[in-house]
N, CA, C and O of each residue as an XYZ file, in Angstrom:
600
protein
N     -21.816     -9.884    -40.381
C     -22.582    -10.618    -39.400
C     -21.829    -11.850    -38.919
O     -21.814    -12.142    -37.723
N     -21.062    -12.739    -40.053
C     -20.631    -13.840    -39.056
C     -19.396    -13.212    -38.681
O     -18.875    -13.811    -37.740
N     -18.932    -12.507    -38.964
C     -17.490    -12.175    -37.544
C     -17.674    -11.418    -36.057
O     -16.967    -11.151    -35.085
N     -18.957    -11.252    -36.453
C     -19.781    -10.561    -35.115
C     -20.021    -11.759    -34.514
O     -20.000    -11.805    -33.284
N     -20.319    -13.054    -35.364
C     -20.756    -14.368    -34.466
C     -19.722    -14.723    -33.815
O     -19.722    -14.829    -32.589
N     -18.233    -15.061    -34.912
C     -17.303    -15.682    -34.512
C     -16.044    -14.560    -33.541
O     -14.998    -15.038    -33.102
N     -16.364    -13.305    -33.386
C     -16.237    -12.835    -32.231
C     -17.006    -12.958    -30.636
O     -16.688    -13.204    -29.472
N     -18.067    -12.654    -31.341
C     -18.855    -13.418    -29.866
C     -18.612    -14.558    -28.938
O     -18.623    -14.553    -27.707
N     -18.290    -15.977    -30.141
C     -18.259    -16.970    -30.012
C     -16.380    -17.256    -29.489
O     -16.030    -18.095    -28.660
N     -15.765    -16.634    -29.985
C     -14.657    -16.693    -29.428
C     -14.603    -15.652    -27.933
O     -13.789    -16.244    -27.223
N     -14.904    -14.880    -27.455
C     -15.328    -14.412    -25.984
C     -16.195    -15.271    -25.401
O     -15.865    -15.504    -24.239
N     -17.061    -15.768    -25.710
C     -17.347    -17.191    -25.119
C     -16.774    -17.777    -24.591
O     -16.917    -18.052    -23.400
N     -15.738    -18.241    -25.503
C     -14.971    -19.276    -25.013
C     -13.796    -19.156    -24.297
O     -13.264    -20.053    -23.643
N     -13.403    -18.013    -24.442
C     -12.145    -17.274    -23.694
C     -13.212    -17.029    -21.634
O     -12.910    -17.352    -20.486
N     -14.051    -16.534    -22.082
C     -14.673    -17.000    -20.631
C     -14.886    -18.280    -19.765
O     -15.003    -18.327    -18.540
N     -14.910    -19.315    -20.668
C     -15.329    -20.564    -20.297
C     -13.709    -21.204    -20.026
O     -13.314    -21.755    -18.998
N     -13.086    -20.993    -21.036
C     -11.677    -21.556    -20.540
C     -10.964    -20.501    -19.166
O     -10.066    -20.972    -18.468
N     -11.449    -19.204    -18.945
C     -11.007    -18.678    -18.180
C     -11.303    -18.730    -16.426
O     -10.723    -18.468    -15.373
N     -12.876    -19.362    -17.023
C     -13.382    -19.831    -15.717
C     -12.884    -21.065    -15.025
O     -12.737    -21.108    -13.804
N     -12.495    -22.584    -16.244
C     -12.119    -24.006    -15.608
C     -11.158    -23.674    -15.455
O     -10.688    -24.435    -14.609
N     -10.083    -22.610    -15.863
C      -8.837    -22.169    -14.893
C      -8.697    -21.800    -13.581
O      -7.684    -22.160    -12.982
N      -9.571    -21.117    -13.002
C      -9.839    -21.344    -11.949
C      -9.329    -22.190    -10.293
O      -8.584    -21.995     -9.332
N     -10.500    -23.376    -10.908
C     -10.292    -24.517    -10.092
C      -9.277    -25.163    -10.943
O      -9.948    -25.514    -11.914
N      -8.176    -25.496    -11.140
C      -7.454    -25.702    -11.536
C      -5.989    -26.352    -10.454
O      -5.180    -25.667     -9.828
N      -6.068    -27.854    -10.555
C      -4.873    -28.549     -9.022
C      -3.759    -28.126     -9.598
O      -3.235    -28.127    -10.712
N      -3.464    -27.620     -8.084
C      -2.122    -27.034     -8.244
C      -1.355    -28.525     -7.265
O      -1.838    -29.073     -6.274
N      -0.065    -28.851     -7.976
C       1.115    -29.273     -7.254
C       1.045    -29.246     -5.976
O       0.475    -28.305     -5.425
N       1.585    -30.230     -5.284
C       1.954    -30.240     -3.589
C       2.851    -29.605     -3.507
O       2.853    -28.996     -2.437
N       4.051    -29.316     -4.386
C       4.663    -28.313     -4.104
C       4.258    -26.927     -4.473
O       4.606    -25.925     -3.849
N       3.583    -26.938     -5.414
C       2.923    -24.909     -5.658
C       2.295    -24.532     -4.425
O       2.388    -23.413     -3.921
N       1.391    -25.899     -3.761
C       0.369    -25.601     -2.709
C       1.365    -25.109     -1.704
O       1.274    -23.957     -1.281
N       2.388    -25.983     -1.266
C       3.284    -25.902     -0.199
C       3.870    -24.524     -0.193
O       3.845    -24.107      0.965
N       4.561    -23.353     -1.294
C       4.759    -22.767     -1.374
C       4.084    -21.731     -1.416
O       4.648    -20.667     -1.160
N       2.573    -21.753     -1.777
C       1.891    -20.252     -1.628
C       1.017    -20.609      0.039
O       0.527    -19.644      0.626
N       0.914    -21.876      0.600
C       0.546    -21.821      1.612
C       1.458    -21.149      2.639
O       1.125    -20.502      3.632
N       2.615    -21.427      2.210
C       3.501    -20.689      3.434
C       3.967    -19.203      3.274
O       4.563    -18.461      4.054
N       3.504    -19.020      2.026
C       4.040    -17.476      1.159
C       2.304    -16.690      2.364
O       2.335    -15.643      3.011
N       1.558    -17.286      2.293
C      -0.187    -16.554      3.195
C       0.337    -17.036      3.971
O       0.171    -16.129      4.786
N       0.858    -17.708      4.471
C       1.134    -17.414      6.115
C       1.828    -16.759      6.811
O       1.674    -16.387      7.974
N       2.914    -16.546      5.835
C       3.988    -15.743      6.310
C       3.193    -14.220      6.314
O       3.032    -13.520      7.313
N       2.871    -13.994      5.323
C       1.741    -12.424      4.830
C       0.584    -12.197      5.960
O       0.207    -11.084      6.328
N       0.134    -13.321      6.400
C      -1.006    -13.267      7.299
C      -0.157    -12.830      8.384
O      -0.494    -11.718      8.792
N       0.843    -13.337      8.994
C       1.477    -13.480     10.361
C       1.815    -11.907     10.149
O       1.542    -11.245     11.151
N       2.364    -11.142      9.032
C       2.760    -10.001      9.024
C       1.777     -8.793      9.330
O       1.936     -7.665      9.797
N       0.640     -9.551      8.841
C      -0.855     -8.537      8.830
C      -0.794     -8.373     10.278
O      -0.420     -7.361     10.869
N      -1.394     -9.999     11.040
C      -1.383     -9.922     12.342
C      -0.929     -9.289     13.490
O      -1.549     -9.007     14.515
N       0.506     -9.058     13.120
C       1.611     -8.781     14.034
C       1.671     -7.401     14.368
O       1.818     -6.841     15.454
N       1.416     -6.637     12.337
C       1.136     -5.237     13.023
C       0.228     -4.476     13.486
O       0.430     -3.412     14.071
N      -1.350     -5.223     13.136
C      -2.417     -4.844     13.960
C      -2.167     -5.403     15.230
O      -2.995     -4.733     15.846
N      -1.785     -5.937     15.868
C      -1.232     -6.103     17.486
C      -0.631     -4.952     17.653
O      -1.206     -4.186     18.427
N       0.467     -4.536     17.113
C       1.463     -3.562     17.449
C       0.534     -2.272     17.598
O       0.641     -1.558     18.595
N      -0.386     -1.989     16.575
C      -1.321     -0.940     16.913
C      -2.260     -0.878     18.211
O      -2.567      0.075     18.927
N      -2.582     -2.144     18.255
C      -3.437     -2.512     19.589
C      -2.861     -2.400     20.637
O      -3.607     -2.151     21.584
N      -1.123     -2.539     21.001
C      -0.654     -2.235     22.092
C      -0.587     -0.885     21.930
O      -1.018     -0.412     22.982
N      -0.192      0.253     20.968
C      -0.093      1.627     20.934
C      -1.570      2.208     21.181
O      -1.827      3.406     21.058
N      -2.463      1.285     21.522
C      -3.650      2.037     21.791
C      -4.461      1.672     23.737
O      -5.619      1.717     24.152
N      -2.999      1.312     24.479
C      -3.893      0.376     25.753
C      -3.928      2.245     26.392
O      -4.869      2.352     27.178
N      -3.512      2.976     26.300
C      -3.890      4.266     27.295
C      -4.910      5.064     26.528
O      -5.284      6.088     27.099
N      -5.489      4.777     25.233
C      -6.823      5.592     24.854
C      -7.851      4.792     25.601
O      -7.638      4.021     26.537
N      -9.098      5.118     24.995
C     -10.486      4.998     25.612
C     -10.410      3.831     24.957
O      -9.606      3.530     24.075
N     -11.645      2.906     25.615
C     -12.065      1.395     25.575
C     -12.415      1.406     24.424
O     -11.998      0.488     23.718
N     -13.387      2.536     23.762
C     -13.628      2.112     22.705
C     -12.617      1.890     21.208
O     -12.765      1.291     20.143
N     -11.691      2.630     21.752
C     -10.435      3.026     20.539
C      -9.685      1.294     20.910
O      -9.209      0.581     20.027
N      -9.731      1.015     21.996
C      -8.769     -0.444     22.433
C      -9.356     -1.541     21.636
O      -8.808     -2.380     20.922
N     -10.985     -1.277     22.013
C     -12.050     -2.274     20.994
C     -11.884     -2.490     19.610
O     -11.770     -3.577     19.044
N     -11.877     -0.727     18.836
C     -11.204     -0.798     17.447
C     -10.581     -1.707     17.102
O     -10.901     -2.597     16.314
N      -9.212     -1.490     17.918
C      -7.755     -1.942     17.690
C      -8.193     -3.996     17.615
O      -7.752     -4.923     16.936
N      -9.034     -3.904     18.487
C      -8.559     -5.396     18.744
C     -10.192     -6.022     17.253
O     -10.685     -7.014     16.715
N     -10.244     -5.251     17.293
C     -11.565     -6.159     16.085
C     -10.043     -6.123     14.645
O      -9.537     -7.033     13.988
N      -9.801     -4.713     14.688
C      -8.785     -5.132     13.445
C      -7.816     -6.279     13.686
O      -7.323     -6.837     12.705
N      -7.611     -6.538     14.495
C      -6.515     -7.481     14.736
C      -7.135     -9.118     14.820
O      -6.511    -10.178     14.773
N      -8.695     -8.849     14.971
C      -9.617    -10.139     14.633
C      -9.658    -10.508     13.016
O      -9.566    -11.564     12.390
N      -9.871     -8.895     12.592
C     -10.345     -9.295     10.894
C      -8.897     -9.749     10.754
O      -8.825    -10.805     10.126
N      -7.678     -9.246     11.168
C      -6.286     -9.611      9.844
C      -6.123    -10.707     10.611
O      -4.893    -10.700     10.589
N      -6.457    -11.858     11.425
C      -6.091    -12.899     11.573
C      -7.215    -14.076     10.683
O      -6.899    -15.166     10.206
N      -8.426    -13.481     10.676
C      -9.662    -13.908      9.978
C      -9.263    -14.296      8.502
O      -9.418    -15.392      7.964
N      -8.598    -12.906      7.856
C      -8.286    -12.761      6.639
C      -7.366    -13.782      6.158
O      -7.607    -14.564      5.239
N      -5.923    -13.699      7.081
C      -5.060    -14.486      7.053
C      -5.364    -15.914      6.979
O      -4.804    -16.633      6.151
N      -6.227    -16.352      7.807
C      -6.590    -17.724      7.592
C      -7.595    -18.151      6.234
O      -7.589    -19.229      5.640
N      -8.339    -17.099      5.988
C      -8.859    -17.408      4.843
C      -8.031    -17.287      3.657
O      -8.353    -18.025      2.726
N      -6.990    -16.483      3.476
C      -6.349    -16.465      2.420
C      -5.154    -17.743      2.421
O      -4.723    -18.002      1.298
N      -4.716    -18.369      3.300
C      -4.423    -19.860      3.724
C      -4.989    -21.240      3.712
O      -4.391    -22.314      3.638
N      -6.519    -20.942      3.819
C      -7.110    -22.208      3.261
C      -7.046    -22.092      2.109
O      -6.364    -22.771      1.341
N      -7.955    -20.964      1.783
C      -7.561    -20.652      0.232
C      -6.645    -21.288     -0.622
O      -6.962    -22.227     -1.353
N      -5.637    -20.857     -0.559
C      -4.542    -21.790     -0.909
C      -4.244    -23.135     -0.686
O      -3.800    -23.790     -1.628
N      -4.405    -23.631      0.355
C      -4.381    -25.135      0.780
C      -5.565    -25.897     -0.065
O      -5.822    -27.092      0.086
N      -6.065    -25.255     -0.734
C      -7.850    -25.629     -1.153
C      -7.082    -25.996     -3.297
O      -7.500    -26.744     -4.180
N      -6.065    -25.150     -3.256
C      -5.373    -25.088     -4.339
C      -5.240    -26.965     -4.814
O      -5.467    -27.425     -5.933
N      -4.852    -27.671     -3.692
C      -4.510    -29.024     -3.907
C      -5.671    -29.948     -4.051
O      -5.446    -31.157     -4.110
N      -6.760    -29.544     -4.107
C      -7.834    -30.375     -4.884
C      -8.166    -30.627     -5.852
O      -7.694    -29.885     -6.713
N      -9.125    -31.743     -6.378
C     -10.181    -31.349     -7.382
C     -11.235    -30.229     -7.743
O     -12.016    -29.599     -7.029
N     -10.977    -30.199     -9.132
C     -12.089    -29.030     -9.127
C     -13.703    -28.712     -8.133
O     -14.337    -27.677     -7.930
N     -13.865    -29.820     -7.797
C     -15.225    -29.797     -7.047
C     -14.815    -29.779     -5.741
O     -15.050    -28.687     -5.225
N     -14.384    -30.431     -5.134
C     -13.512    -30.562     -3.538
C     -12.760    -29.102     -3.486
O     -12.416    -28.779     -2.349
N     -12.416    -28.071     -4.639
C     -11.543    -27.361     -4.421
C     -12.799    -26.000     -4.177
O     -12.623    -25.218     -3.243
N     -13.942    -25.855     -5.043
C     -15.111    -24.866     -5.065
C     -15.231    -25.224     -3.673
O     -14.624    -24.416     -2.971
N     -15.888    -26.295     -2.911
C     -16.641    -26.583     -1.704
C     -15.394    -25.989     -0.524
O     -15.805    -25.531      0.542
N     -13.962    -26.035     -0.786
C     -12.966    -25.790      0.231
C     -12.788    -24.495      0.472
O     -12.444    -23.979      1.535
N     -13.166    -23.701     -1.103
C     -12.907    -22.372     -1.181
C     -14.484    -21.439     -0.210
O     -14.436    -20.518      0.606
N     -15.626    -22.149     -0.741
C     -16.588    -21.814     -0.188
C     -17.102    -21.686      1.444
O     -17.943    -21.004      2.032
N     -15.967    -22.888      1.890
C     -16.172    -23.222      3.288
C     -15.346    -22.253      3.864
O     -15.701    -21.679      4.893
N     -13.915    -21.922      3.125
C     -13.214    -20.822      3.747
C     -14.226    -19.724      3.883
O     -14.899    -19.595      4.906
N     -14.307    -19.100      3.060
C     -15.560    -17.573      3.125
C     -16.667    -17.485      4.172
O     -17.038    -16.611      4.955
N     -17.047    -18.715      3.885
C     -17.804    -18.978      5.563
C     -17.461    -18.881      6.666
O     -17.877    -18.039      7.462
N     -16.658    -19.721      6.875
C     -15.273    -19.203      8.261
C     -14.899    -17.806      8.439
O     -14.796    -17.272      9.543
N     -14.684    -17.191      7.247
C     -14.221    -15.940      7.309
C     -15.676    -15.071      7.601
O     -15.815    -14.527      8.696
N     -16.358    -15.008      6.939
C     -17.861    -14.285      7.093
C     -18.159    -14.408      8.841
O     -18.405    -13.535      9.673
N     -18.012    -15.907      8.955
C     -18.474    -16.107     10.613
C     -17.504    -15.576     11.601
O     -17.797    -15.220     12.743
N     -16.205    -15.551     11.012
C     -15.513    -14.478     11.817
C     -15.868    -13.387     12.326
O     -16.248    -12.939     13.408
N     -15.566    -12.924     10.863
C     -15.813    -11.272     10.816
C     -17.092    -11.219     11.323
O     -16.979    -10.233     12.051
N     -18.256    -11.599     11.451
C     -19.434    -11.094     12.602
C     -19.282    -11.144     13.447
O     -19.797    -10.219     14.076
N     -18.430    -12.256     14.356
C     -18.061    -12.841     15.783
C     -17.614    -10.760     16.001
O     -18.259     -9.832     16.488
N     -16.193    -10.852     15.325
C     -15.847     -9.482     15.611
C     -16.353     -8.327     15.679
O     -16.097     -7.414     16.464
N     -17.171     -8.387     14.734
C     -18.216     -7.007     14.691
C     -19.215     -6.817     15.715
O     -19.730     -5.718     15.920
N     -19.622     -8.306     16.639
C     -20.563     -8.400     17.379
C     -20.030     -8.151     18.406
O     -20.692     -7.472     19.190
N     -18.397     -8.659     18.907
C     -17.415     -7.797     20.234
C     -17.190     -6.705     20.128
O     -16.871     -6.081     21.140
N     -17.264     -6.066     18.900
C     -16.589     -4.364     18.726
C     -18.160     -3.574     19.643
O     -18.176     -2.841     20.632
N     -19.509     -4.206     18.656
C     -20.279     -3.572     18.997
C     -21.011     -3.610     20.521
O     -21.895     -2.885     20.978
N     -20.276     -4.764     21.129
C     -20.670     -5.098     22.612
C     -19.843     -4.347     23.538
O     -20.207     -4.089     24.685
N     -18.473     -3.915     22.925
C     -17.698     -3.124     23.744
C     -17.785     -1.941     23.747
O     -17.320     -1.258     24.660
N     -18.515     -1.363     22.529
C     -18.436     -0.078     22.421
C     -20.076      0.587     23.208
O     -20.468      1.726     23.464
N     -20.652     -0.737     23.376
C     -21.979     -0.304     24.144
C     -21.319      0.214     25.374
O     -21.320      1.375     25.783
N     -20.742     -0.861     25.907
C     -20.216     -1.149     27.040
C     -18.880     -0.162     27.681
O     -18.397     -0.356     28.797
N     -18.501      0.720     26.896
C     -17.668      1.309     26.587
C     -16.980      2.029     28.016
O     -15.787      2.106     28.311
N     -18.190      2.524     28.789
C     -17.822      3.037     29.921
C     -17.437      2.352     31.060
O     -16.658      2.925     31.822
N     -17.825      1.250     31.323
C     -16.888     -0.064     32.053
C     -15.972     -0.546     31.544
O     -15.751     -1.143     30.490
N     -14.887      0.070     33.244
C     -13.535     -0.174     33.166
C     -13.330     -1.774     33.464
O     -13.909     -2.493     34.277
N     -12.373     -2.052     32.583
C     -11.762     -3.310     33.295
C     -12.345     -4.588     32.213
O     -11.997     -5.733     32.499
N     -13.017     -4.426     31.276
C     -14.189     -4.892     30.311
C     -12.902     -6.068     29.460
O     -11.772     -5.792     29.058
N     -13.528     -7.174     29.431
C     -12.429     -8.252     28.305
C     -13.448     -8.416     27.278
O     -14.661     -8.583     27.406
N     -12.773     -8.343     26.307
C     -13.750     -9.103     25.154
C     -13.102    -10.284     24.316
O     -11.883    -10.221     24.154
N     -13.660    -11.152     23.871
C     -12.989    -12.039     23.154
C     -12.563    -11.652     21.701
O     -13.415    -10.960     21.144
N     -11.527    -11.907     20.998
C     -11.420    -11.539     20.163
C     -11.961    -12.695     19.022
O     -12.772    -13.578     19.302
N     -11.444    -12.532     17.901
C     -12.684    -13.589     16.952
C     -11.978    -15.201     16.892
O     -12.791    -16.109     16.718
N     -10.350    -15.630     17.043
C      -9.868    -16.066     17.314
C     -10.619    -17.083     18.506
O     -10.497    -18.305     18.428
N     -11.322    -16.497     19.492
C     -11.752    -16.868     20.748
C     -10.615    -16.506     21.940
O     -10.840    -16.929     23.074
N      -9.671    -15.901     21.740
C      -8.832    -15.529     22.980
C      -9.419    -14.587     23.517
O      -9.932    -13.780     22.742
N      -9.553    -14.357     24.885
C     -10.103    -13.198     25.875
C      -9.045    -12.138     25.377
O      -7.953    -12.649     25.129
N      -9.123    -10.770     25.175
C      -8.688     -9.564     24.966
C      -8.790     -8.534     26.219
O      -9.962     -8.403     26.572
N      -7.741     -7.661     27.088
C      -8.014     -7.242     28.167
C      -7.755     -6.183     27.903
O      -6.800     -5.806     27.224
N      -8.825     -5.356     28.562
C      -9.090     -4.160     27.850
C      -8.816     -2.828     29.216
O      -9.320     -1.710     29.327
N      -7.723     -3.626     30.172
C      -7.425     -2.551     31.252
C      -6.477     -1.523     30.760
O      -6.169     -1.235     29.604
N      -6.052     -0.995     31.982
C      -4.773      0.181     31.543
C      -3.322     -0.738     31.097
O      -2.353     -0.228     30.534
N      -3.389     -1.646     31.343
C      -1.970     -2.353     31.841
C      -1.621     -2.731     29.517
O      -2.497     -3.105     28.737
N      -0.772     -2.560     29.312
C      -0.239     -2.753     28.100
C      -0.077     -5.227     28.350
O       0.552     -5.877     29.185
N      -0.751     -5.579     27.470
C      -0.283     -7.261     26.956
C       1.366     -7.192     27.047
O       1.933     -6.183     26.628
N       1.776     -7.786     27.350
C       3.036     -8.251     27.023
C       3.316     -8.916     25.825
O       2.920    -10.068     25.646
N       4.008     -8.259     24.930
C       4.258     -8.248     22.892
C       5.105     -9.600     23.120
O       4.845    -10.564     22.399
N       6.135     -9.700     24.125
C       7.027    -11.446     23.615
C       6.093    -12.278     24.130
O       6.775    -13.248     24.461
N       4.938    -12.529     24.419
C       3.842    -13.660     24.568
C       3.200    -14.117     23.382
O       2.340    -14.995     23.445
C-alpha cells in the first residue's frame, strides 16, 4: 500500500513539475531564434499554398475559393505559431495570457476564412467574384492567374 502511495505521489509530481515547465522564460536569444525558425516555417507553409492557389486560377470558383481559404489557414497558423513563440519571452502569467490571445487570433481567423470559403462557394456561379482572404487582402477570383513575384 505505501508504494502504491509513493508511486502515485511521485506521478503527481512529475505532472506538476511537468506542467510549470511549460510556461517556462525562455532567453532573448532562444526567443529570437525559434521566432525566426516559425517564421521562416510559416513563410514556407504560405508560399506553397499560394503556389497551389495559382495552379488552381483555370478550375471552378469554388476549387479557387478552396485554394485561397488554405492559404488563409497557413498564414493564420504561421502567425500563431510565431506569437507563440514570441510569448516564450515572458513571465509565466504574461506568457499563458500571450499564448491564449494567440489562439484567439487564430480561432478568429480561421472563421473569418471559413465564412469567405462559405460565401464563395454560395456564390460560386458569379464570375468575376473577390473574396477577402483572412489576412484581409482582396483575393481575385477571375480567369487571369496573380502575379507570384508580387
Amino acid at each position: 500500500m505505501a508504494t502504491k502511495t509513493v508511486l502515485i505521489a511521485a506521478a503527481v509530481l512529475g505532472l506538476a513539475l511537468g506542467a510549470a515547465g511549460c510556461n517556462k522564460q525562455e532567453s532573448v536569444g532562444e526567443v529570437r531564434e525559434d521566432v525566426a525558425e516559425a517564421k521562416q516555417e510559416a513563410n514556407e507553409n504560405v508560399a506553397e499554398q499560394q503556389a497551389d492557389a495559382v495552379a488552381t486560377t483555370e478550375d471552378a470558383v469554388e476549387d479557387r475559393a478552396e485554394a485561397d481559404y488554405d492559404v488563409a489557414i497557413a498564414k493564420a497558423d504561421g502567425d500563431r505559431k510565431v506569437a507563440k513563440e514570441a510569448c516564450d519571452a515572458l513571465s509565466s502569467d504574461a506568457q499563458e495570457n500571450c499564448k491564449r490571445q494567440a489562439e484567439q487570433q487564430y480561432d478568429s481567423a480561421k472563421a473569418q476564412a471559413q465564412a469567405q470559403l462559405d460565401t464563395a462557394k454560395n456564390n460560386g456561379s458569379a464570375a468575376g467574384t473577390s473574396i477577402t482572404d483572412a489576412t484581409g487582402g482582396a483575393t481575385d477570383t477571375n480567369d487571369t492567374a496573380p502575379d507570384p513575384r508580387s
